[in-house]
N, C-alpha and C positions, 0 to 999 in steps of 0.2 A: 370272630367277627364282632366288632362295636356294633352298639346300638344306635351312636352317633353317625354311620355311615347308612345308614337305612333311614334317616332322617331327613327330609329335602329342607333347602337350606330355605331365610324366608326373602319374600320377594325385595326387590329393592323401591323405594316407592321413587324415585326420578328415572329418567329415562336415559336410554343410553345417549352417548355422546356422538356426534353424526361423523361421521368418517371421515378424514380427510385423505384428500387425491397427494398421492407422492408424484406427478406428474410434474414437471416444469411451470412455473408460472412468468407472464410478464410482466413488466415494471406498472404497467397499467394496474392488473389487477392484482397485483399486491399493496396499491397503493389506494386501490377500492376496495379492499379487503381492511383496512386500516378508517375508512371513516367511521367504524361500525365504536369506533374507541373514541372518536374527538366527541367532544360536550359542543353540543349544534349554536348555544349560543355563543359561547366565544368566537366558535368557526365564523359567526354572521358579522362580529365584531372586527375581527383580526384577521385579514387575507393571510399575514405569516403564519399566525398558527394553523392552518387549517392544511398548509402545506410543509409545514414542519417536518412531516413524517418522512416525506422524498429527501429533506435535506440531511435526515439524520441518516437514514439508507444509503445517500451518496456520501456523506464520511465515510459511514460502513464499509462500504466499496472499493473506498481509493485503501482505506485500511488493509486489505485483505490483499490490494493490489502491490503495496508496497513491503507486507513481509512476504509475498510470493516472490518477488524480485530479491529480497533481501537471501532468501532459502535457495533461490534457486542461484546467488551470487557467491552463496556459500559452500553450497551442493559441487559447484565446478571451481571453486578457490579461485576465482576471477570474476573477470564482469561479464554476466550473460547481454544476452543481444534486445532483452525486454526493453529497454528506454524509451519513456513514451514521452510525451511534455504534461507529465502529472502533477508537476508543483503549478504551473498557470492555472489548470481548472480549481485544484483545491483552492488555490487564490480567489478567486474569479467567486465561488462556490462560501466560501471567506466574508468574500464582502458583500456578496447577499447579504450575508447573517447577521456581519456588522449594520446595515443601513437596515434589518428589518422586514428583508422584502425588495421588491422592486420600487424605483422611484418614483412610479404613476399609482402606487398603488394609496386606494385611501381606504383609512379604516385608524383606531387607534389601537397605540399598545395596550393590553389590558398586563395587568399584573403576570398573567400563567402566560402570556405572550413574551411578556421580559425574560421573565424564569427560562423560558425555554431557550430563550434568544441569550441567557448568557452559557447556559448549559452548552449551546452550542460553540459560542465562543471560544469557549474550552475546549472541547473537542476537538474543533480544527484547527486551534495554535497546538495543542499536543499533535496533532495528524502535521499539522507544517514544522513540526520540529524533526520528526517521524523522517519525514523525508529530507529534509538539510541534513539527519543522520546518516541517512543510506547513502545522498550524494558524497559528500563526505569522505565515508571511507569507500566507496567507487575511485574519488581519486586518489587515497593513499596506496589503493593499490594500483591505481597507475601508476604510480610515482615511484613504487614497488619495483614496478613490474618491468618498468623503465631506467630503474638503477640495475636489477639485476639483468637487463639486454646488453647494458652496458659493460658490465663485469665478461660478462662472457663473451663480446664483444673483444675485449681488453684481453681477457686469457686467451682466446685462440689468435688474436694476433702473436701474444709472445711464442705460443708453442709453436707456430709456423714459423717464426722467424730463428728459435730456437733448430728447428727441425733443418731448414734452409743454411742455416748457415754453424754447422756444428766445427767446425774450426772456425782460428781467428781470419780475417779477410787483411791480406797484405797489406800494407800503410803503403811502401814501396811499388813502383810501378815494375813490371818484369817485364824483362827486356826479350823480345825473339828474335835471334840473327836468323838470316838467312845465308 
């Protein structure tokens, strides 16, 4: 036996870290959870930044929504039945970010408004690229999937006709007395 183990170890001088709930949250209050991080005068300054945080979430979102569709179109080597109209919203979602905000809204950009505002920029032409990719090859595999209907379309006609007509069929008409 050490002498080191009959030793109590020494206290920690800060306190423990308060527990978090693994419980589901709503978008509400994850998004009330997140003011605790924005700097209050800019928020007073800049209506966009202060809702920033919803709009990086909702890339996050469409993100997540669009490699689930991509795994799951790969998972089944087709196109799953997921198609929602997700390139509109990120659009839509888009041009918030490009205008800053909403149209009525007053307040000015401040610099960490911009920053944010091109940060985001980015993000969602990479997210809208994201998805022109997925569409994409959605249709090459239709286009796929529609040559090769075709192909075997084409071989089971010839094997029937093959099958149907295994001699040659007379040019000549024959004649039946009676």
């Amino acid at each position: 036996m050490s002498a080191r183990t009959l030793i109590t170890p020494p206290t920690y001088k800060s306190q423990l870290p308060p527990r978090i709930s693994q419980e589901p949250k709503s978008f509400r209050e994850l998004y009330l959870e997140t003011l605790e991080f924005l700097d209050l005068e800019q928020a007073t300054i800049s209506p966009f930044y202060t809702v920033h945080y919803i709009i990086r979430f909702n890339g996050y979102v469409w993100s997540q929504v669009i490699s689930e569709i991509r795994e799951e179109d790969q998972r089944l080597n087709d196109m799953s039945s997921s198609s929602v109209g997700h390139m509109e919203e990120i659009r839509k979602t888009f041009s918030v970010v490009q205008r800053g905000g909403s149209l009525g809204w007053k307040g000015s950009d401040t610099p960490v408004a911009t920053q944010i505002k091109t940060h985001l920029e980015e993000d969602f032409t990479h997210l809208m690229d994201q998805a022109d990719l997925l569409w994409e090859t959605r249709n090459k595999r239709a286009a796929i999937r529609q040559q090769e209907a075709r192909a075997r379309e084409k071989a089971l006609t010839n094997s029937f006709t093959y099958l149907y007509f295994p001699f040659p069929i007379p040019i000549f008409p024959i004649l039946i007395i009676h």
